[in-house]
C-alpha positions in Angstrom: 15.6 -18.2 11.9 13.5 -21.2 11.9 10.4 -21.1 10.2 9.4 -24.9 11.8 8.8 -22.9 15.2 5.6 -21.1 12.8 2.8 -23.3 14.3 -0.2 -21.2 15.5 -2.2 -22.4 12.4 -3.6 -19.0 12.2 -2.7 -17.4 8.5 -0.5 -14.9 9.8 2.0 -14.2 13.0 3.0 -11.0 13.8 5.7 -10.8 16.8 6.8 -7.9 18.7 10.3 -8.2 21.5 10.9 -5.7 24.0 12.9 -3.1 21.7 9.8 -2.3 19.9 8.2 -1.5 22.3 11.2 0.7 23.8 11.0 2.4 20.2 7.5 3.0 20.7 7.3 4.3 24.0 10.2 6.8 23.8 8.4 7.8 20.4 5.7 8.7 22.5 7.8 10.0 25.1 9.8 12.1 23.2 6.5 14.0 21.7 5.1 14.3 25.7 2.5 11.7 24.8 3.3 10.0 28.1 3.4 10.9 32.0 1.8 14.0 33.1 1.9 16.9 31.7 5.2 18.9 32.6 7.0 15.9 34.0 10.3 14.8 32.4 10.6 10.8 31.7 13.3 8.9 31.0 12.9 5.3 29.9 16.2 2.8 30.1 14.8 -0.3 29.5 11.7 -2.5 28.5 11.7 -5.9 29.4 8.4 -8.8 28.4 7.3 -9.1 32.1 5.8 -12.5 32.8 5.2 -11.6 36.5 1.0 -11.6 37.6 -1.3 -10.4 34.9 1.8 -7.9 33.7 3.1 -7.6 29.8 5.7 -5.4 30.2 8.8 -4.1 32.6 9.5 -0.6 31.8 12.7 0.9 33.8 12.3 4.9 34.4 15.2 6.9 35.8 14.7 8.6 39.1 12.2 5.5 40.1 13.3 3.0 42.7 11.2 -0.2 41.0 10.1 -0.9 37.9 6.7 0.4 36.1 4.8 -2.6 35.0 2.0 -2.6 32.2 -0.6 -4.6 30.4 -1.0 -4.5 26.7 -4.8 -5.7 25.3 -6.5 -5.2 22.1 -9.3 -3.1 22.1 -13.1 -5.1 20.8 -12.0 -5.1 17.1 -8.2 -5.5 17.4 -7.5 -2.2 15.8 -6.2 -0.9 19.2 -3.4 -1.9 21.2 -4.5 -0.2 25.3 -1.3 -0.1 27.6 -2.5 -0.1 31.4 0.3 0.7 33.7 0.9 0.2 37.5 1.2 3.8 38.0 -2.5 5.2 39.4 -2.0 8.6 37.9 -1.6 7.5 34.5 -4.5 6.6 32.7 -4.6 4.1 29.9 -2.8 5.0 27.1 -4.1 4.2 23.6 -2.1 3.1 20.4 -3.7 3.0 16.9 -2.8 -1.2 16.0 -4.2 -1.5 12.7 -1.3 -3.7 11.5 -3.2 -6.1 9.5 -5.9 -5.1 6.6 -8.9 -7.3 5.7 -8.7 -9.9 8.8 -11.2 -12.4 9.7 -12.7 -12.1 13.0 -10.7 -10.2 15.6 -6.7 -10.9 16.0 -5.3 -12.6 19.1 -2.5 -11.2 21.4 -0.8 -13.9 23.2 2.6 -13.5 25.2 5.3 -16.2 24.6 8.7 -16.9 26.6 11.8 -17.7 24.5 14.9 -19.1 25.3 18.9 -18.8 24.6 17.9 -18.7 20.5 14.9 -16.4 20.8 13.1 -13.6 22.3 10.3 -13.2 24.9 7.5 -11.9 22.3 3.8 -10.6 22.6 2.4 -12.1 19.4 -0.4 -10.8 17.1 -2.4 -13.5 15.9 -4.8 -13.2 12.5 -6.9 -15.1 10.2 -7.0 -13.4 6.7 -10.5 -12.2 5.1 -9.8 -15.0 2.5 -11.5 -17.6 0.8 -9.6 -20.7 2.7 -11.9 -23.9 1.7 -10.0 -26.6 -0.2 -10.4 -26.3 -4.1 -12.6 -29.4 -3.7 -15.4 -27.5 -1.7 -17.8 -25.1 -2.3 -16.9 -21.3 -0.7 -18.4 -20.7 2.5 -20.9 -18.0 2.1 -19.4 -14.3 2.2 -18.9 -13.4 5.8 -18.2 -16.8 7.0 -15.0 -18.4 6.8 -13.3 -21.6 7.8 -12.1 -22.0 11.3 -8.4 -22.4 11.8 -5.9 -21.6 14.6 -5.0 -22.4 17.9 -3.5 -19.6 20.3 -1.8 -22.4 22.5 0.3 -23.6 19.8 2.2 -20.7 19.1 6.0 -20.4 20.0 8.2 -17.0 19.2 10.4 -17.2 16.3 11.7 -13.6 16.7 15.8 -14.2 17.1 17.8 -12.9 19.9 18.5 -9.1 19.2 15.4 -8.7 16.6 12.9 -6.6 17.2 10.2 -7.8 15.1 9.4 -10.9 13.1 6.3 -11.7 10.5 5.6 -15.4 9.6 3.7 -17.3 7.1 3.5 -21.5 7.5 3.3 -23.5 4.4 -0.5 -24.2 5.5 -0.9 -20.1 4.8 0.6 -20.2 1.6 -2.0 -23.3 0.7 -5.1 -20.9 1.7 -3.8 -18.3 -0.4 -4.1 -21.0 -3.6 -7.4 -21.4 -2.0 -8.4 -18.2 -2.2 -7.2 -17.6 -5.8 -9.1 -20.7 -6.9 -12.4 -19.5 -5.1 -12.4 -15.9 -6.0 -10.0 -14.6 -9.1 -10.4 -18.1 -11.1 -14.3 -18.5 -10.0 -17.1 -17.1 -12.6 -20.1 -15.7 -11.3 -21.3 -19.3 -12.7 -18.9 -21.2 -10.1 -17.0 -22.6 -12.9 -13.6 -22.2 -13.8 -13.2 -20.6 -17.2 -9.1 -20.1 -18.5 -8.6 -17.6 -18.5 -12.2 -16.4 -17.7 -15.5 -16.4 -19.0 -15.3 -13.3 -21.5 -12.8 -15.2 -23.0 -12.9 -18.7 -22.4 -10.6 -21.1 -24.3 -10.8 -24.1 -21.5 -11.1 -24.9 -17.4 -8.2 -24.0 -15.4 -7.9 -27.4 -12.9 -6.0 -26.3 -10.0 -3.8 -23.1 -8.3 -0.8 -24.0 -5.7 1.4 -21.7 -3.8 4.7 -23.3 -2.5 8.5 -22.1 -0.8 10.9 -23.6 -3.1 14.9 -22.9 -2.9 14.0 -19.3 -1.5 11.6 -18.4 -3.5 7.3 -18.5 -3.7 6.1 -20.4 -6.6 2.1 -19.9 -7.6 1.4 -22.4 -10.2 -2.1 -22.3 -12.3 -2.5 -25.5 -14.1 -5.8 -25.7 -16.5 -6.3 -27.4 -19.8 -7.8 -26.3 -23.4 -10.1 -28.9 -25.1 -8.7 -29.7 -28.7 -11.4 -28.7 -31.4 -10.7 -31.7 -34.0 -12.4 -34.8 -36.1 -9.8 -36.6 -34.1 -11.0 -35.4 -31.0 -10.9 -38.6 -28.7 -7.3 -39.5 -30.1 -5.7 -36.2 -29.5 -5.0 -35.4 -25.5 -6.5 -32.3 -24.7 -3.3 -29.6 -24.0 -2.5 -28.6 -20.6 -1.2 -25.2 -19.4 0.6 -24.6 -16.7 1.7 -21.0 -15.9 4.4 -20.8 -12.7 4.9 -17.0 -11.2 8.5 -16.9 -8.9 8.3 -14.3 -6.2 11.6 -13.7 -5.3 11.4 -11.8 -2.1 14.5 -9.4 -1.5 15.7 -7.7 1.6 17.1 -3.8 0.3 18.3 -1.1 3.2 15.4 -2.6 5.4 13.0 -2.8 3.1 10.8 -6.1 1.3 10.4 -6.2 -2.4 9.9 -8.8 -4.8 11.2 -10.2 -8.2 8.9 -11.4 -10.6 9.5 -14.6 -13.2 7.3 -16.8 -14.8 7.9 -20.2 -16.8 5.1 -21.4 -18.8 4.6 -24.9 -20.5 2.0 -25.9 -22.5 2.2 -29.5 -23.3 0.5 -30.7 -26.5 1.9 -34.2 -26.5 2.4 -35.2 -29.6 0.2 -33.0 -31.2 1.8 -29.5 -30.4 1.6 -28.6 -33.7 -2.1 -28.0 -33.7 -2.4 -25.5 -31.4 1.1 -23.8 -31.3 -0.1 -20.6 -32.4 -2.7 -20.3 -30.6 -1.2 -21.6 -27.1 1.8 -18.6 -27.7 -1.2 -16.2 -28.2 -3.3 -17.1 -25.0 0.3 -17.8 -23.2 0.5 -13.9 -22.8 -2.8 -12.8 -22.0 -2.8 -15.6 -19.3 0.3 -14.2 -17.6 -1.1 -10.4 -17.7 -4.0 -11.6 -15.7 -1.8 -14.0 -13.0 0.6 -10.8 -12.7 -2.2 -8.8 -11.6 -3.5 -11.3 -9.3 -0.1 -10.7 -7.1 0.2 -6.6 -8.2 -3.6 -6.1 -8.1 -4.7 -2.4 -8.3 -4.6 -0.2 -11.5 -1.1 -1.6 -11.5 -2.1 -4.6 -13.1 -3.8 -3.1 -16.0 -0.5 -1.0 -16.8 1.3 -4.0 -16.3 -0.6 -5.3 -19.3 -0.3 -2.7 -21.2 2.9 -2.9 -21.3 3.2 -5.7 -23.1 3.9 -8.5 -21.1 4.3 -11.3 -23.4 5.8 -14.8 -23.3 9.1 -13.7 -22.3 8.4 -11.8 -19.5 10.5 -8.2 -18.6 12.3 -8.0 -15.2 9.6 -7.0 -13.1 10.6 -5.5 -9.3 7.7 -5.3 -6.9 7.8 -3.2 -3.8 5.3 -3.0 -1.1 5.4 0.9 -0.5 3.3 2.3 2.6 1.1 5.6 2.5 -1.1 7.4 5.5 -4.9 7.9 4.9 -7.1 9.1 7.5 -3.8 8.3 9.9 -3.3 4.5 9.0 -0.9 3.1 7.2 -1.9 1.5 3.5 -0.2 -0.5 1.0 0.9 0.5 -2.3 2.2 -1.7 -5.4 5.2 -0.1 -6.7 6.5 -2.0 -9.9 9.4 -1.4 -12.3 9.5 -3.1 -15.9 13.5 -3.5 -16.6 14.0 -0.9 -14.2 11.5 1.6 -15.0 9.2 2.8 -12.7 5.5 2.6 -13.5 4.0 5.8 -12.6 0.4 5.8 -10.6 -2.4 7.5 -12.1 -3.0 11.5 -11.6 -6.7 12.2 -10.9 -8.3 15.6 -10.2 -11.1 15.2 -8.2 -13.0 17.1 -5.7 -10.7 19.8 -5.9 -7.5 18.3 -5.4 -4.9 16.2 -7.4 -5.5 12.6 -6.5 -3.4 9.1 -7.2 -5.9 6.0 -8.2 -6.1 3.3 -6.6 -7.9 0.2 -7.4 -10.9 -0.4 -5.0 -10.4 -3.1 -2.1 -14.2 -4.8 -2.0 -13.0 -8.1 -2.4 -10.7 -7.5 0.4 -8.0 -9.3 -0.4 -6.4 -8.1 -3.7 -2.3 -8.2 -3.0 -2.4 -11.6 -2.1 0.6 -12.8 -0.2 2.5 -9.0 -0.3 -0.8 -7.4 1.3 -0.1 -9.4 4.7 3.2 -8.0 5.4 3.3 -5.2 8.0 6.1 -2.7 8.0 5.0 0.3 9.7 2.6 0.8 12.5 1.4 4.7 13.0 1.2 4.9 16.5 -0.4 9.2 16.5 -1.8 11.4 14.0 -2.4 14.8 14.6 -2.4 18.5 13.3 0.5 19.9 14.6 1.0 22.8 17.0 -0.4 26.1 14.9 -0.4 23.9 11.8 -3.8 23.5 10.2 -2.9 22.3 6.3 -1.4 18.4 7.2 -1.2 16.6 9.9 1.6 14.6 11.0 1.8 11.0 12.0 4.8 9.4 14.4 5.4 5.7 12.8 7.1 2.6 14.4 9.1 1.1 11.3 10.6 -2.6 11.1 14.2 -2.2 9.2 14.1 -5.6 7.6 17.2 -7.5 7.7 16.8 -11.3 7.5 14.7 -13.5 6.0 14.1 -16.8 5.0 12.2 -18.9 2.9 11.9 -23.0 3.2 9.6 -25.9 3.1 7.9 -24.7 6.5 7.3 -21.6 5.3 8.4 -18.1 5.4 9.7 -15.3 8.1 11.0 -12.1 7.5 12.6 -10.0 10.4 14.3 -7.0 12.0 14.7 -4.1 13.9 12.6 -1.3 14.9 13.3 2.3 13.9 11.2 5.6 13.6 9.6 7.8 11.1 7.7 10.8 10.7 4.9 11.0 7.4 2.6 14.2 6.5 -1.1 13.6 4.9 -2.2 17.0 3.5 -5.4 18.7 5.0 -8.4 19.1 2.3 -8.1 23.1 1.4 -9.2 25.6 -1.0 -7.0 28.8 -2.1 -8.3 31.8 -0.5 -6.1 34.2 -2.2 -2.8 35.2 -4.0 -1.3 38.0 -2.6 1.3 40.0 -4.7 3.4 43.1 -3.8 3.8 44.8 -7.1 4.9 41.9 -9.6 5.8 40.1 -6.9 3.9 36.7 -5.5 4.3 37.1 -1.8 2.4 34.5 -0.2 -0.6 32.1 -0.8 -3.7 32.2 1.3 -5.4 28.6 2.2 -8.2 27.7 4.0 -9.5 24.2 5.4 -12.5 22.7 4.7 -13.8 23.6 8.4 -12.9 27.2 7.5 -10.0 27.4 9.0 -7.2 29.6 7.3 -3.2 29.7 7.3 -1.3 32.3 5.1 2.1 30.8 3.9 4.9 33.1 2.3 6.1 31.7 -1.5 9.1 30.2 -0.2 7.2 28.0 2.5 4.7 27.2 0.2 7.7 25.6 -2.3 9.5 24.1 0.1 6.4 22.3 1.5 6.2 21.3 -2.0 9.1 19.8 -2.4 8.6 17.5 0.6 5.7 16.2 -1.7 4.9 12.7 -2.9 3.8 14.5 -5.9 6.9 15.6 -8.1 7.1 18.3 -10.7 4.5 18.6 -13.9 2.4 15.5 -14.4 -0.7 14.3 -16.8 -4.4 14.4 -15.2 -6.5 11.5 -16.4 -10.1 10.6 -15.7 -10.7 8.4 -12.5 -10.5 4.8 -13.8 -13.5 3.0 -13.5 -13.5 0.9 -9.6 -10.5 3.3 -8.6 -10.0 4.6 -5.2 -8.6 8.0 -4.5 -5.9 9.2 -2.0 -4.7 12.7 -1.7 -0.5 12.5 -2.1 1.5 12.1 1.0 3.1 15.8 2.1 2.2 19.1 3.7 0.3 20.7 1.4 -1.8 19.0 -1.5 -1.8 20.7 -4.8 -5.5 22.1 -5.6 -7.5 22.1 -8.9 -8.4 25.4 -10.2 -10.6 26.0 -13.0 -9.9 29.2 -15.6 -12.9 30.9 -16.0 -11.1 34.1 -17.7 -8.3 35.4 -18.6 -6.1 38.9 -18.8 -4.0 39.4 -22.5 -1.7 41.9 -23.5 -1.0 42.2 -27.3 -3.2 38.7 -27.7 -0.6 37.4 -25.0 -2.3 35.9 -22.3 -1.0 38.1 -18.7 -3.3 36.9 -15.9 -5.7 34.2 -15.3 -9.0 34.0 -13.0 -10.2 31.0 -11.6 -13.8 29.6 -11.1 -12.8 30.8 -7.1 -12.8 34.3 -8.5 -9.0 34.4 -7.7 -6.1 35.5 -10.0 -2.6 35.0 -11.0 -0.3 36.0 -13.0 0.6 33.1 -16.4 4.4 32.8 -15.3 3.4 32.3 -11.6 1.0 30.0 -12.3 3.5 27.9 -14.1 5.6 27.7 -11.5 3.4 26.8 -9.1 2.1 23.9 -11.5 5.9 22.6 -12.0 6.1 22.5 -8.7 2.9 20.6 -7.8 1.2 23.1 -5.6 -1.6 23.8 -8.5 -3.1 22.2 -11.1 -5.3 24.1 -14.0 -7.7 21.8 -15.1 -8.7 21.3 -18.5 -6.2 22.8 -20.2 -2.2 21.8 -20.7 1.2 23.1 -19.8 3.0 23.3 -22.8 7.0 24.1 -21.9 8.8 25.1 -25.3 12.3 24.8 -25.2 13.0 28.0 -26.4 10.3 30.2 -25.5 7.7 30.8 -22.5 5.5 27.8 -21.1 1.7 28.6 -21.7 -1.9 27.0 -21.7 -3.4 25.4 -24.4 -6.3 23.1 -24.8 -6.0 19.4 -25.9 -5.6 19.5 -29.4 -9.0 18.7 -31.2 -10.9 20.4 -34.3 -13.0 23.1 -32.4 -12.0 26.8 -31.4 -14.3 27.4 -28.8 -12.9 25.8 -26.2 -9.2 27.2 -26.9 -7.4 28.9 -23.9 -7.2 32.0 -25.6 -11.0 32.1 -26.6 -11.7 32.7 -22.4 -13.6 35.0 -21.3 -11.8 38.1 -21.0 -11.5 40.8 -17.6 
């Protein structure tokens, strides 16, 4: 790969060869989302087609010549249209929101290649991102600094790749910028290290650079020395260097995290050892959460990150909401997964997110595209999740240089399930025995689902087994877990006992279930009783309890009881 060949000067390249769109199309084909209904298609071949006003060269069986289309963004570029030569098919629309948080509307530009690259239709962006040198003043929000030039752009994607995503060394400078401008910027407009709550000095400058394979972010800044000798002593400066280490693992991208930190007090060190080790860890909890972002970075801190920083993997995970992919931070400390946040809200269990309004809050791992879902919709007689048909890129090469960086692959496909918003209409026993669950949608719609379904759906689940419900963190976003069925919040407004031994419980939906049931339905992550907690004894019977405190009243057992 050659990463010199990255010359657009837009922040971000995104290019797509002729196999991804074979993928794509027999995706669509194999799901009779092309031709007319009733007749069969074959496709053998897609080819970039640079004949007349023509994109592509799609090759059916059974016809004599070749079936020519024209791929265009739709107004806002979240659209990719396919026009084809063929009268009696109509335009055929594909959901393109590749890129999150762009700038004005993404180019698509077509590009030739030669005996070292592919032929390539190129997606083109400029990055919702403060961009302006660190000398300037931020343009006001909304407006943002020109760059890029459609005519300069030249593929990059290698023969037999599918797909190729570059950043130029120019990118990785605006994403400094942006750092500077918006996570080291007071509401003042100065610079406060490590910000104003907490001020101990000015930080004086943020660079991003490729260096032997690897992404260096370096904050430099300096802390005023507080002494009679004030104009002798120089004033210490900080500089705090986070190495992404980007990895390529069975086609996916993740990152290593290091940091080296240096605080130089001359000759004078002595003075403010202590207190440079103290503000050396707080410093790098906050510049790990400017690459994690999210709630992640505030359990990154709470975990302790000190000075000597634990072996921190980041992977850039993907989720469907509302049909689109999203990007999740998934982190491990020394190769412990840190576990998202379990909200109940609205009547489901929810994961917490942290809320997007600056736009721009992965940094450099936020830009990456992986998967593209190209349809989203209920299945046939299915009205609890809806299923979405994704193009994937299986990353297998990648490089990092002076120039910048490119990361490419092949294109596979993939199937994800987002869970319809539903209520539980009933639980329906024959004798002792739970039979089947009764759901309905929020339309009113309803689907009855014998037990075993209803655990196997489970366990296709993001969610796995029994799990803690916290309150929604403050400037938290909310997304129902990936899956076919999301697990619903039910409120106990009553219970059943037998010899003070708790049989049955009612829920605020005025539907009931017998204790053990309910337990296995909450292990398995199909409900959730709120307010009160699973307690699983190792040698006796799970139960309910409330959270331990020093009042009565509010004990499971002191219900109301039926």
């Amino acid at each position: 790969m050659n990463t010199s060949r990255i010359l657009s000067g837009f922040d971000v390249e995104f290019q797509l060869g002729a196999n991804w769109f074979f993928t794509a199309l027999n995706l669509m084909n194999d799901h009779k989302l092309l031709g007319p209904p009733g007749v069969p298609i074959i496709i053998s071949n897609v080819a970039i087609s640079f004949k007349d006003e023509w994109d592509l060269e799609i090759d059916i069986l059974g016809f004599g010549d070749p079936v020519f289309a024209k791929a265009s963004l739709n107004t806002n570029g979240t659209a990719l249209i396919l026009t084809t030569s063929l009268p009696f098919i109509p335009p055929r629309t594909i959901p393109f929101s590749v890129l999150k948080n762009v700038a004005g509307t993404p180019e698509l530009v077509k590009r030739k290649g030669n005996e070292e690259f592919e032929s390539v239709l190129i997606l083109l962006a400029n990055l919702n991102i403060r961009a302006e040198s660190q000398n300037d003043q931020p343009l006001p929000l909304g407006q943002h600094l020109e760059r890029g030039d459609a005519s300069a752009a030249w593929s990059f994607l290698p023969i037999g790749k599918d797909v190729a995503f570059g950043l130029s060394k120019e990118t990785f400078d605006r994403f400094a910028n942006n750092i500077w401008h918006t996570q080291l910027r007071a509401s003042d407009g100065t610079h406060p290290l490590p910000d104003l709550d907490n001020k101990k000095g000015d930080w004086a400058s943020v660079s991003m650079t490729p260096k032997n394979g690897k992404l260096h972010i370096k904050l430099e800044g300096d802390i005023p020395v507080d002494s009679p000798i004030i104009d002798i002593v120089p004033d210490p400066h900080v500089t705090i260097t986070l190495i992404l280490s980007p990895m390529v693992n069975n086609g996916k991208l993740s990152f290593s995290i290091e940091s080296e930190t240096d605080i130089d007090m001359s000759i004078w060190g002595n003075i403010l050892g202590a207190i440079g080790g103290g503000l050396t860890g707080g410093i790098l909890g906050f510049v790990i959460g400017l690459v994690t972002g999210g709630i992640m970075s505030v359990v990154l801190v709470g975990a302790g990150i000190g000075i000597v920083l634990g072996a921190i993997i980041i992977e850039i995970a993907e989720v469907i909401i509302e049909g689109e992919v999203q990007k999740v931070i998934k982190a491990k400390i020394d190769g412990e997964p840190l576990s998202e946040i379990h909200c109940c809200e609205r009547g489901y269990v929810h994961l917490a997110q942290k809320s997007q309004d600056d736009g721009f809050n992965l940094s450099v791992l936020d830009s990456i595209p992986s998967s593209i879902a190209i349809h989203t919709a209920n299945p046939v007689d299915e009205i609890l999740y809806k299923q979405s048909l994704l193009v994937t890129s299986v990353f297998d090469d990648l490089i990092v240089d002076n120039h910048g960086f490119i990361v490419a692959g092949t294109s596979s496909t993939e199937e994800k399930f987002q869970p319809e918003k539903i209520s539980i209409n009933s639980f329906n026993y024959n004798g002792d025995d739970l039979i089947s669950i009764n759901y309905k949608r929020d339309d009113g719609k309803e689907q009855s689902l014998a037990i075993e379904e209803v655990y196997n759906r489970a366990s296709q689940s993001e969610l796995k087994g029994s799990f803690k419900i916290f309150t929604k963190p403050d400037g938290a976003t909310l997304r129902l877990a990936e899956g076919k069925l999301a697990c619903v919040c039910m409120k106990p407004v009553a219970i059943r006992q037998e010899d003070t031994i708790v049989q049955q419980i009612k829920f605020e939906s005025g539907n009931s279930i017998e204790v053990p049931d309910a337990v296995a339905l909450q292990n398995a992550a199909v409900i959730n009783v709120v307010g009160y907690q699973l307690i699983k004894p190792l040698d006796y019977n799970a139960y309910y309890r409330a959270k331990p405190d020093f009042f009565k009243d509010n004990n499971f057992e002191s219900l109301p009881v039926y």
